[in-house]
C-alpha positions in Angstrom: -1.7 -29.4 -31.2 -3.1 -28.7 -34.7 -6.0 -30.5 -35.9 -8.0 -30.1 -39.3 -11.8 -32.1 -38.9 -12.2 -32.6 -42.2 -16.1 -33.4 -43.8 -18.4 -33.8 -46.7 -17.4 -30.3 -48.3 -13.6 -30.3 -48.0 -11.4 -30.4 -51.0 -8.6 -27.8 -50.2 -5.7 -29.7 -51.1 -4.0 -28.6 -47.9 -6.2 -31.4 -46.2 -4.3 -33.7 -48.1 -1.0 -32.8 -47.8 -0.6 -31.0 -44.5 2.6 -29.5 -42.6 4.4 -31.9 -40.2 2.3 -32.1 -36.8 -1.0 -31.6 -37.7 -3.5 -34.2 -37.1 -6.1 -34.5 -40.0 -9.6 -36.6 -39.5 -12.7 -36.6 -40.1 -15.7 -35.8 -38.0 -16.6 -39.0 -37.9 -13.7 -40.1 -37.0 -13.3 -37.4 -34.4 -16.8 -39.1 -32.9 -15.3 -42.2 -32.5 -12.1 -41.1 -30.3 -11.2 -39.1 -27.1 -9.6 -36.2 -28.4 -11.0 -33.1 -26.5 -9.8 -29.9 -27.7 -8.4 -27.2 -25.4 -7.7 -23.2 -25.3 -4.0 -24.5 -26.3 -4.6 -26.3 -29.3 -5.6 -24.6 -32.9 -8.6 -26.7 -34.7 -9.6 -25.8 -38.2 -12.9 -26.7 -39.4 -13.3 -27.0 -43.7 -16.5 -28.3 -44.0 -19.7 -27.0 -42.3 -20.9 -30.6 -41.6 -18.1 -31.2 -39.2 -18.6 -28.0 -37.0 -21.0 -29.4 -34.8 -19.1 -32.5 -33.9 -16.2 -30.2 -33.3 -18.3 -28.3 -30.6 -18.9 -31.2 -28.9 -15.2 -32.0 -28.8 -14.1 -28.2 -27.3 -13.5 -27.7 -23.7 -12.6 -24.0 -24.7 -16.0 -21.9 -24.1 -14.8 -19.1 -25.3 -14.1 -20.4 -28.3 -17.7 -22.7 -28.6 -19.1 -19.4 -27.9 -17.7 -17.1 -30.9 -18.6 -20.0 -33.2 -22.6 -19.9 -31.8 -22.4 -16.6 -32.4 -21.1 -16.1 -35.8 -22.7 -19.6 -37.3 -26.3 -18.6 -36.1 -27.0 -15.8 -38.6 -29.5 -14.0 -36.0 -27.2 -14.5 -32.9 -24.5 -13.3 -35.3 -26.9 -10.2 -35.6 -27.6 -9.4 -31.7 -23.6 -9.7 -31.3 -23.1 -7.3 -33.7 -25.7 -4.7 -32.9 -23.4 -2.4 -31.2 -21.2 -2.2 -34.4 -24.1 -2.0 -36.4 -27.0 0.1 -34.0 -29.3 0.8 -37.0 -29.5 -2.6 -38.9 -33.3 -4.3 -38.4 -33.7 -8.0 -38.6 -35.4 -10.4 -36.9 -36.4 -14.8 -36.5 -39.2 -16.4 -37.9 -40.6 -20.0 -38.6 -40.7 -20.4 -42.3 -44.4 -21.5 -41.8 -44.5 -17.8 -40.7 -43.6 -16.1 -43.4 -46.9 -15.9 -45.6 -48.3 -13.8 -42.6 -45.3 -11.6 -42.4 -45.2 -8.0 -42.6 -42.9 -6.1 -44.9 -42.6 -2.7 -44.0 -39.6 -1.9 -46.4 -38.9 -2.1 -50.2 -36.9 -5.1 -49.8 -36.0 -7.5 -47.4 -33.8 -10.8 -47.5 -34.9 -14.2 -45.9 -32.1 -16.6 -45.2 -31.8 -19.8 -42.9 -30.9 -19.1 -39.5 -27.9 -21.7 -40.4 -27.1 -21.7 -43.6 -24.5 -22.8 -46.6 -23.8 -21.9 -50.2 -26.5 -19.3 -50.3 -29.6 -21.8 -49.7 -33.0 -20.7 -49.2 -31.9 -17.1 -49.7 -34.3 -15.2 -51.0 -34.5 -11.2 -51.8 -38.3 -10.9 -51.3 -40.3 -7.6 -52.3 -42.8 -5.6 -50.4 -46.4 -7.0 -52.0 -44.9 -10.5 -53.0 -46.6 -12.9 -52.7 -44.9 -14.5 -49.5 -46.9 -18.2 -49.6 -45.3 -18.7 -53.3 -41.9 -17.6 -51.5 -42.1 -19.6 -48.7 -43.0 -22.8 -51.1 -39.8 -21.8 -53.3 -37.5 -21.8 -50.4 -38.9 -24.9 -48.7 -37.8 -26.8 -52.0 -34.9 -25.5 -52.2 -33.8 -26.2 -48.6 -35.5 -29.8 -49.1 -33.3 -30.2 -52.2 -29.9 -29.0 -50.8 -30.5 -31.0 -47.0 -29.1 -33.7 -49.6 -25.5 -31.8 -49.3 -26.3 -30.2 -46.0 -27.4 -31.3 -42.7 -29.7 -29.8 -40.0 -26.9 -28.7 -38.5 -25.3 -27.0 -41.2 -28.9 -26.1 -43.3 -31.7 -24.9 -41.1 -35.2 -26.1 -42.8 -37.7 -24.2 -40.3 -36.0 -21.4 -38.9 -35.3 -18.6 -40.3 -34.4 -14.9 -40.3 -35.3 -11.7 -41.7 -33.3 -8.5 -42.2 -33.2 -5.7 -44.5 -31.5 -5.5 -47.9 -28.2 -4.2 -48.1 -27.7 -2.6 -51.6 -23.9 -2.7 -52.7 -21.3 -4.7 -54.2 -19.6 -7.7 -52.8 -16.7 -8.5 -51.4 -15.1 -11.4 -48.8 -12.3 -12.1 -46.1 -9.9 -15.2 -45.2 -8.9 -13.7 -42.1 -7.7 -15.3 -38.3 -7.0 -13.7 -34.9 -4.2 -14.8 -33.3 -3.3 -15.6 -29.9 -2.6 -12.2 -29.1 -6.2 -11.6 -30.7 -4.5 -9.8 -33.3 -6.9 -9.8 -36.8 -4.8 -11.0 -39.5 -6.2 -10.8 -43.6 -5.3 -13.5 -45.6 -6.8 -12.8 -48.9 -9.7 -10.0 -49.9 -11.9 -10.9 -52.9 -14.5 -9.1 -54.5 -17.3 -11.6 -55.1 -19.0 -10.2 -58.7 -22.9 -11.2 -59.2 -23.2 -14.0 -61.8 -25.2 -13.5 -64.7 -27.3 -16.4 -63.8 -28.5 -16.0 -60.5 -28.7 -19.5 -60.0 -24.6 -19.8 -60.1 -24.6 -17.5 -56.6 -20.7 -18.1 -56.0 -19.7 -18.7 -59.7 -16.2 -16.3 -58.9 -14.4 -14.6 -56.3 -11.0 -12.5 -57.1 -8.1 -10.6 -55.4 -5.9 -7.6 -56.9 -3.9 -5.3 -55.5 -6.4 -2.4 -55.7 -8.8 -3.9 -53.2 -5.9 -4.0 -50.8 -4.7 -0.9 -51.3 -8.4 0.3 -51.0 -9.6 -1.6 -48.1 -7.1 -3.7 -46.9 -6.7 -1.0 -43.3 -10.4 -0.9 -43.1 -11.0 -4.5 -43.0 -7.9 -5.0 -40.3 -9.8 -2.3 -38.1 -13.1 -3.7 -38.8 -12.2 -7.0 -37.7 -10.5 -5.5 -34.7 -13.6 -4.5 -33.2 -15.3 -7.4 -33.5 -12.4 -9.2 -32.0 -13.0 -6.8 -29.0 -16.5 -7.4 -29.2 -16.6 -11.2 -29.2 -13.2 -11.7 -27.5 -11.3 -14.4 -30.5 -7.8 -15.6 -30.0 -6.9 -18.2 -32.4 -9.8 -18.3 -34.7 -10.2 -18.5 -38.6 -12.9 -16.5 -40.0 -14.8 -16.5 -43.8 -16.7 -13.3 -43.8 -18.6 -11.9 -46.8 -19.5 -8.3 -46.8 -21.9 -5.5 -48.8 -20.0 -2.2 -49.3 -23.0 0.0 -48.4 -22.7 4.0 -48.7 -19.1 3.2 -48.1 -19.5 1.6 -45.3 -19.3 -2.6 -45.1 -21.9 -4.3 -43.8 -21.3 -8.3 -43.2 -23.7 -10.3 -44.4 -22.2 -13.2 -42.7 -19.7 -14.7 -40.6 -18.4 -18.8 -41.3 -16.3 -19.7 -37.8 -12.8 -21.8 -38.0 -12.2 -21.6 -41.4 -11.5 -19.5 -44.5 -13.6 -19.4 -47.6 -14.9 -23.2 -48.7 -15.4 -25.2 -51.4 -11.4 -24.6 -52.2 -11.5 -21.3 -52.2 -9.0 -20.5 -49.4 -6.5 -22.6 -51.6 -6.6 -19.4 -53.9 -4.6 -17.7 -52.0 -2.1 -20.4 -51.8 -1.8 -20.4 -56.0 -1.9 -16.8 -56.4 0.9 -16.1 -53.7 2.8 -19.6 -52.8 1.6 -19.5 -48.8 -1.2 -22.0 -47.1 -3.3 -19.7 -45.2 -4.1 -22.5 -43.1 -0.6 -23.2 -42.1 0.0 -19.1 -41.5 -3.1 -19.8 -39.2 -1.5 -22.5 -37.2 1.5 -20.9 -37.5 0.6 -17.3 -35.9 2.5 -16.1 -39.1 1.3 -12.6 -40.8 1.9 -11.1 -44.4 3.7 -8.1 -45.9 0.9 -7.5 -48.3 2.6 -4.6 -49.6 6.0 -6.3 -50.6 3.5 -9.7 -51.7 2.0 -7.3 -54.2 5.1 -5.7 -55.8 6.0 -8.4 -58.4 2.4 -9.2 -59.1 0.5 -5.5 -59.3 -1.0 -6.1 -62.6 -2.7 -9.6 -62.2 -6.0 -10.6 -61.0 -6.7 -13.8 -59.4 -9.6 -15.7 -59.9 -11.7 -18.4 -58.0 -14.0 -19.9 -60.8 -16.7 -22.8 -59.3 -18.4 -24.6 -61.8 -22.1 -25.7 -61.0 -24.1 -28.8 -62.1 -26.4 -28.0 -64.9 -29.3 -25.5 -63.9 -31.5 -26.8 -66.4 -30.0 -30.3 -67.6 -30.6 -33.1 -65.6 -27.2 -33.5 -64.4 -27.6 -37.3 -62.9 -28.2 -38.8 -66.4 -25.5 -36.8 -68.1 -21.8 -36.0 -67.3 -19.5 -32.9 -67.4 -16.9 -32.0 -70.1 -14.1 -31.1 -68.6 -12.3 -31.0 -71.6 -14.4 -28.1 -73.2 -14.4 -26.0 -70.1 -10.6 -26.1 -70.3 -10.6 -24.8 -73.5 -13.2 -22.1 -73.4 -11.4 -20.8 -70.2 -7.4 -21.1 -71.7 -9.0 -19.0 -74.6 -9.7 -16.1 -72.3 -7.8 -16.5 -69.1 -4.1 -18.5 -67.9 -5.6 -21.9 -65.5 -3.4 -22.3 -62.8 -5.1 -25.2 -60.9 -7.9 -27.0 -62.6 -9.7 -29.6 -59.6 -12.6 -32.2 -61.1 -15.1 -32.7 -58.5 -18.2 -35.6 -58.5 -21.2 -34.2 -59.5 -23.0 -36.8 -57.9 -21.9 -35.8 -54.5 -21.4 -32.2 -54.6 -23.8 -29.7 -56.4 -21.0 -28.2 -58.7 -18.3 -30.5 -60.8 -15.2 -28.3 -61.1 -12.9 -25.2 -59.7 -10.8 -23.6 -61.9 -8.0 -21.6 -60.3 -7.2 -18.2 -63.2 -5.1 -15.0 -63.5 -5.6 -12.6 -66.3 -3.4 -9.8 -66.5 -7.4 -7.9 -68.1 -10.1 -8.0 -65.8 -12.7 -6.6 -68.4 -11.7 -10.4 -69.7 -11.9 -11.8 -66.3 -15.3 -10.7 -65.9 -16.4 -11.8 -69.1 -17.0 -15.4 -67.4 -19.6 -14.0 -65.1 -22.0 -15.0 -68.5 -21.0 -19.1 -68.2 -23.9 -20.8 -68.8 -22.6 -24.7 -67.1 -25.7 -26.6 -69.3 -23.2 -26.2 -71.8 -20.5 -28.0 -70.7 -23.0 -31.0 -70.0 -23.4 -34.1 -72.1 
């Protein structure tokens, strides 16, 4: 069987309308039945609050154990340490981390489970590590409002060393063969305002044609290494002295918060349903009719500044500043009371130079 869980974070419109046969609930739902889900059936997860209950569900172990792996971001690390011998990291307690040591330039702190880049912080040597750990307990406080325990750790944490490079992500699966299969390659641009982390992804044909067989043979060894069949990954990546270092790994799914539904606008298939399908892509035919365009995942945040419980977004005006630069293909309104951004807009742009230009949106405008 195929199953979606559905959660508090899903809003890929494939939940919505999905193929023929495949059962769609939500976690809480899933709670309140006897569904258990075996090395037979293909489950796909959207929202981060639902992977626990999932877990709880799965008779498969080796599939429970590839998503303990990957979700915990220092398990992910001690998996990976044969790929990656030389990378340092460690776990603390964030009540720990005014006594910590920093030997190197730069280091990152990150939850041990965590979401949408919370309580991530790029901390340098001779900070001062009582301020940071304050700063990051707020923030984690503040975002446990989206994000359960399970999802957003509050106390533990992990350290590892900073990665400078740009970055990129992958919508891949293995399939029952264990065979890695890409899905969509983005390069993931830093916004101008730091506090819009995922502000835009995008996908054109020279990142496949750069990296498309290095990504399929990275992803085959950590098949090998952690032994997936039938499992959707959303990994993000640093390319590092040309080599790519993950940053992390997000277990049965692809990229969240709609972005996986980019893939479906830019090139007319579900990746989901290619998922459950065991289906794979000619990415070299998919690109011949659309070599010159660049597709664009745009996420619209809640007011940084603006106080965005006692105001309300304009849709309206973000439609227009974006048709002035770039074609919308999919425009989705989101609540802003329930989700900490209130809009993805779905673009393609024939210029990237203009595609980049929205890396400067500032979102208090487009609050009133």
């Amino acid at each position: 069987m195929h199953y979606i869980i559905t959660g508090n974070s899903d809003i890929s419109r494939y939940s919505n309308s999905p193929d023929a046969g495949t059962i769609v609930m939500s976690g809480e739902e899933l709670v309140n039945c006897g569904i258990r889900f075996s090395d037979q059936d293909k489950v796909y997860v959207p929202s981060e609050s639902s992977l626990s209950i999932v877990m709880e569900h799965m008779d498969n172990r080796d599939c429970t154990e590839g998503i303990l792996k990957l979700k915990d971001k220092y398990s992910c690390r001690v998996a990976l340490k044969p790929l990656y011998p030389k990378f340092r990291f460690c776990t603390m307690a964030l009540k720990d981390l005014p006594k910590f040591d920093i030997k190197a330039e730069k280091i990152v702190i990150k939850p041990r489970k965590g979401f949408f880049g919370a309580g991530v912080r790029i901390v340098e040597r001779g900070a001062n590590l009582n301020d940071v750990a304050q700063d990051i307990r707020r923030e984690v406080l503040e975002k446990a409002r989206f994000f359960p325990e399970s999802v957003l750790s509050k106390e533990e944490f992990v350290a590892e060393e900073y990665i400078e490079g740009e970055e990129y992500a992958v919508d891949m699966y293995y399939d029952h063969l264990g065979k890695p299969t890409i899905m969509n390659i983005y390069k993931h641009p830093e916004a101008m305002n730091k506090h819009y982390d995922h502000l835009m992804y995008y996908s054109n044909k020279s990142l496949f044609d750069a990296y498309l067989p290095t990504f399929e043979n990275l992803f085959h060894k950590l098949g090998e290494a952690l032994q997936l069949v039938s499992f959707p990954i959303h990994a993000e990546f640093k390319l590092h002295n040309g080599e790519f270092v993950p940053i992390e790994f997000n277990p049965m799914r692809f990229g969240g918060f709609g972005l996986s539904d980019l893939t479906y606008f830019s090139f007319g298939f579900q990746p989901i349903s290619f998922y459950f399908g065991d289906q794979h892509t000619d990415w070299y035919e998919m690109w011949q009719s659309r070599g010159g365009t660049h597709y664009a995942f745009i996420l619209a945040y809640n007011s940084a500044k603006v106080d965005s419980r006692n105001m309300q977004p304009n849709h309206d005006k973000l439609w227009k500043y974006l048709t002035d630069r770039v074609e919308i293909i999919n425009y989705v309104k989101l609540d802003y009371r329930e989700y900490p951004v209130f809009a993805i807009a779905y673009v393609k742009s024939d210029d990237e130079n203009e595609l980049l230009k929205l890396l400067s949106l500032e979102f208090d405008d487009f609050f009133s």
